[in-house]
C-alpha positions as CSV (number, residue, x, y, z in Angstrom):
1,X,297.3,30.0,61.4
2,X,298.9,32.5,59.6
3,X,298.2,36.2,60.5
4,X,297.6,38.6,57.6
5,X,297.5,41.6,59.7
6,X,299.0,43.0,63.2
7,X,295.0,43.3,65.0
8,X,295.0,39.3,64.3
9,X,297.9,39.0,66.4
10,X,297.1,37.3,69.8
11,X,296.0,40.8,72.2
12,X,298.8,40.1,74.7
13,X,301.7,40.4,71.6
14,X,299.4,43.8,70.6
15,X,299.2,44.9,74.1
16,X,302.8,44.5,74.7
17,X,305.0,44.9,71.7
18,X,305.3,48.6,69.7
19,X,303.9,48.2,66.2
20,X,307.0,47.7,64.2
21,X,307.9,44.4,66.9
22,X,304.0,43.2,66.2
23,X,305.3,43.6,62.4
24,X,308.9,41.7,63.0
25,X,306.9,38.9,65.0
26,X,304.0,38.6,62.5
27,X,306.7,38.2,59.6
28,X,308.5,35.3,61.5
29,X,305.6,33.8,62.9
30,X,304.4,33.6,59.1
31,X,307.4,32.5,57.6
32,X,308.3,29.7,60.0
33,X,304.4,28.3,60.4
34,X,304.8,27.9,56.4
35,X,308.2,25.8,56.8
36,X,307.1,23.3,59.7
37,X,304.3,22.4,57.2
38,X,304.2,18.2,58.7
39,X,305.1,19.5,62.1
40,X,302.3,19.0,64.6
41,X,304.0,21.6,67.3
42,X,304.1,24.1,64.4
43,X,302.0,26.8,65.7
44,X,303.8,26.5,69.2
45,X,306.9,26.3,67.3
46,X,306.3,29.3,65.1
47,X,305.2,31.8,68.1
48,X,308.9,30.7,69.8
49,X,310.4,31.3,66.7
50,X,308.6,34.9,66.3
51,X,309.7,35.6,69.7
52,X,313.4,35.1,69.2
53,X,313.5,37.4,66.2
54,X,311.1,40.2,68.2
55,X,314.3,39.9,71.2
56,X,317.0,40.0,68.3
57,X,315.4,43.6,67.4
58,X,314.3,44.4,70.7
59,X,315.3,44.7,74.4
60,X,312.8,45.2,77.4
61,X,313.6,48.5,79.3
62,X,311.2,48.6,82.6
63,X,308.0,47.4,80.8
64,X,308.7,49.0,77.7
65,X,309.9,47.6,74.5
66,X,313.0,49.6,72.8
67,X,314.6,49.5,69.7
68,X,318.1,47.7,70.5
């Protein structure tokens, strides 16, 4: 399912990720659950998909999230 909004994001992607990752992996999530539209993996598909594009952005430093 689509997310319209960061606080529908699953808590341990809101826990973990600063707010402008939540928004980078809510746009992708979003975007690739609406091209795998026949795929039955989609959702599964779409939060690897969101990840990716969060760690194109983003490195981890300790626990922390930073900017790249």
């Amino acid at each position: 399912m689509p997310y319209t909004t960061n606080h529908e994001l699953p808590l341990p992607i809101q826990r973990r990720l600063p707010s402008q990752a939540q928004d980078i992996y809510r746009m992708a999530f979003n975007r690739a659950f609406d091209s795998y539209l026949d795929d039955a993996g989609r959702e599964e598909r779409s939060h690897r998909i969101a990840w990716s594009a969060v760690k194109r952005a983003y490195t981890r430093n300790g626990g922390d999230w930073v900017r790249r």
